[in-house]
N, C-alpha and C positions, 0 to 999 in steps of 0.2 A: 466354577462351572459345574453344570450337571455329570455326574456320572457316567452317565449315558446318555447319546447325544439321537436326537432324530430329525432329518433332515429331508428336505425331497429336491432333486433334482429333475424337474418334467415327469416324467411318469416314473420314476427309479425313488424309490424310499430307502435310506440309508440309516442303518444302526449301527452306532460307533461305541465301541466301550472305552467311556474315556476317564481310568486310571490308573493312566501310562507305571504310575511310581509305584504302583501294586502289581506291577505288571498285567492292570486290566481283570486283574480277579472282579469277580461280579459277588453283588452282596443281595439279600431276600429280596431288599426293592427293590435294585436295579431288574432282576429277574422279573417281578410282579409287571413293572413298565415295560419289560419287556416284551413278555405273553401281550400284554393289553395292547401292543400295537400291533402285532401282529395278528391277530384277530379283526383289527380296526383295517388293517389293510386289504384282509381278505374281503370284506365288508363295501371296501374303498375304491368306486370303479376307475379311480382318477391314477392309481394305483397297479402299474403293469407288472413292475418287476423290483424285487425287496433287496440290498446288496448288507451284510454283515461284514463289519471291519473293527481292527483295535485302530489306539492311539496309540502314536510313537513309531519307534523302530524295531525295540528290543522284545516287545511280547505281544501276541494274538489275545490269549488270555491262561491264565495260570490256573485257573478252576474256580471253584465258591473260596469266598473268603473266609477262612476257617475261623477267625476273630469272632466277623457278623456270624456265621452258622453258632458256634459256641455261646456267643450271649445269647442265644434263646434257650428255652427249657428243654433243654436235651439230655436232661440226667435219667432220661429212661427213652428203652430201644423203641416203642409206640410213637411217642417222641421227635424221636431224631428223623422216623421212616415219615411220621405227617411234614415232615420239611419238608422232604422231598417230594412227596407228594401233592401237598399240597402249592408249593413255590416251582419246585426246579422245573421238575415232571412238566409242568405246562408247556414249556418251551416245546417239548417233544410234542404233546400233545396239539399246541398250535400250527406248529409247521405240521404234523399230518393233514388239519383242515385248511392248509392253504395252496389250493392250486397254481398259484401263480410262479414263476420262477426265483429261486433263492440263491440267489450265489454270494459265496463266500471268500473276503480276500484275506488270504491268510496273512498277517506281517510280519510276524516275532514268533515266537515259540507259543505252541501249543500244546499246555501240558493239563493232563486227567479230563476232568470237566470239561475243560479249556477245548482239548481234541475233539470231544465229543461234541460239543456246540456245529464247532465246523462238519464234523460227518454228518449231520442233522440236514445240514445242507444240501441241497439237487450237485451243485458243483462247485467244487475249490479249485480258488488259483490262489499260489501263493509266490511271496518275495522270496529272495536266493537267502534272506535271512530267518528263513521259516526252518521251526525245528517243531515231531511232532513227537511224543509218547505216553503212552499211556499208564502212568508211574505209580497207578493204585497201588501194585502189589506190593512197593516199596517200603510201605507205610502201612503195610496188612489189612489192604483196605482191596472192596470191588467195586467196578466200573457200578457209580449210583446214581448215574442218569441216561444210561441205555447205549453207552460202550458196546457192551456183549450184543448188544440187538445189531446197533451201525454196522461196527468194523466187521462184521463176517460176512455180512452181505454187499460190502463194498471190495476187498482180499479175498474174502474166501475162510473157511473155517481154521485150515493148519496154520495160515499166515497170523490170522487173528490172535488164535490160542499164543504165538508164538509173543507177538507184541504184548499182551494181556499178559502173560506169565513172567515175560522180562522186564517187561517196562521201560527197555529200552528205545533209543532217541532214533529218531529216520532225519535226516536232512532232507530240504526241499527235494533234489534229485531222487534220493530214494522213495520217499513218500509218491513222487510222477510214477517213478517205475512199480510202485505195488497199485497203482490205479487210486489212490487215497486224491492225488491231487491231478488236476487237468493241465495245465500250463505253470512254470514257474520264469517268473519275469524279474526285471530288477526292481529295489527298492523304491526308485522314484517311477518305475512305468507302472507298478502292481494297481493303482488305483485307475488309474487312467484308462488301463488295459482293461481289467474287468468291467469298468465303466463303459466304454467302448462297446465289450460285449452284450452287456445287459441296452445298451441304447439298439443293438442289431433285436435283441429280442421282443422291446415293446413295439419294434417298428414292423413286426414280423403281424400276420393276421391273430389278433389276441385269442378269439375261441379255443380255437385250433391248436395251440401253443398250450392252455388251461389244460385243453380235453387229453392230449399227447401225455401230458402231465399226470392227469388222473389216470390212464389208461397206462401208462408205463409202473406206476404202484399200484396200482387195484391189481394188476395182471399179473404180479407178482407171490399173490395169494391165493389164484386163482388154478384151477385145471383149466385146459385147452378149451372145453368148450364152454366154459363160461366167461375166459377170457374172448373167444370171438365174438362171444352175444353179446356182451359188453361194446366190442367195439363198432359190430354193425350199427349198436345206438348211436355212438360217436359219430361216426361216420355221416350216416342218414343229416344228422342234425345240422355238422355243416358245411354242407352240401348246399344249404340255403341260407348262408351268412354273403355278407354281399363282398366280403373281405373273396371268397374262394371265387367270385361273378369276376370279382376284378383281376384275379391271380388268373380265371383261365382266358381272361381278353388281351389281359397284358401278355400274356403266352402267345398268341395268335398274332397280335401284332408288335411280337420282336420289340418289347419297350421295358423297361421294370414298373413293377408293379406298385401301385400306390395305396398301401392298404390302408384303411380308417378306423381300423379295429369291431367292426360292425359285421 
């Protein structure tokens, strides 16, 4: 079987890394297919909401496969940095252009890379056998796929530095309680559950859910008032989606709303 697996369920597109016996470590191509679908999603109106998951029990994903990374010509620093740049970096780079909702189920341990994948993410929920850290310093190495960017804006900067510098492991509970993970459920509900969710989010008014999306990171880099000119655009635009016509009828007459993503 492939490596990595892509799947769709109704409007939910599924990315599985599936090499459980590697613990799910990802190699150049599985990356390369990776980026390439998610850009195709973004692209893909059929395409509401994307969920990220490993195979197995024991691991989320362990980080790049240092095997695959080493067989390539990395016997100089220019080198080893176009890997990354050119291969890993996309991931980061694609989920910036994808407004659609991303969530991520964490299963197994998430470790270096591995962690970072999932922060990349809008939201993680993860199994009670979810372990997460970020074990660069271990191994005299830095976060080389945007660690240091993620974790401090989802913790905070002392929590981050603190994870970064020890490299020590969070359990699912812990990882809820520093805000890293939204829900942790059991092993057999973790799919079901996020599935669940992501089925509440395509069924939600799609614009609306996109623009919320864009306007919750765009505003993030913003000052105040260009974050509200920003959102008066939003705003304005769907105002005249028929999704919002239906949401304030079905308001008026006491019924739930039937959006059609329009």
């Amino acid at each position: 079987m492939s490596d990595i697996l892509f799947q769709k369920e109704g409007k939910i597109a599924i990315i599985t890394l599936n090499r459980p016996k590697r613990m799910n470590a990802f190699t150049i191509d599985m990356i390369d297919q990776w980026a390439d679908a998610l850009q195709e999603y973004q692209r893909d109106d059929s395409v509401h909401a994307v969920v990220l998951t490993g195979a197995g029990e024991r691991a989320f994903c362990s980080g790049i496969d240092l095997n695959d990374f080493d067989s390539m010509d990395s016997s100089k620093s220019i080198n080893r940095k176009n890997v990354l740049h050119n291969h890993v970096h996309r991931i980061a780079l694609a989920l910036e252009g994808l407004d659609k909702p991303m969530l991520c189920a964490v299963n197994g341990s998430a470790v270096g890379a591995g962690m970072d994948m999932s922060l990349m993410c809008d939201i993680r929920f993860a199994s009670e056998n979810a372990r997460f850290t970020e074990g660069y310093v271990k191994v005299g190495l830095v976060p080389g796929d945007g660690g240091a960017y993620y974790l401090p804006r989802i913790v905070g900067f002392a929590k981050a530095l603190e994870l970064l510098w020890t490299g020590d492991f969070l359990s699912a509970q812990e990882a809820k309680e520093t805000g890293i993970v939204s829900r942790v459920y059991s092993a057999e509900d973790l799919m079901p559950k996020t599935m669940e969710f992501a089925e509440r989010l395509v069924n939600s008014p799609t614009i609306a859910i996109r623009m919320i999306k864009r306007a919750v990171y765009q505003s993030s880099r913003m000052e105040l008032r260009s974050a509200l000119d920003l959102i008066s655009s939003h705003f304005s635009i769907v105002r005249d989606t028929e999704d919002h016509k239906e949401g304030l009828t079905a308001m008026m007459e006491k019924r739930p709303p039937r959006f059609t993503g329009n």
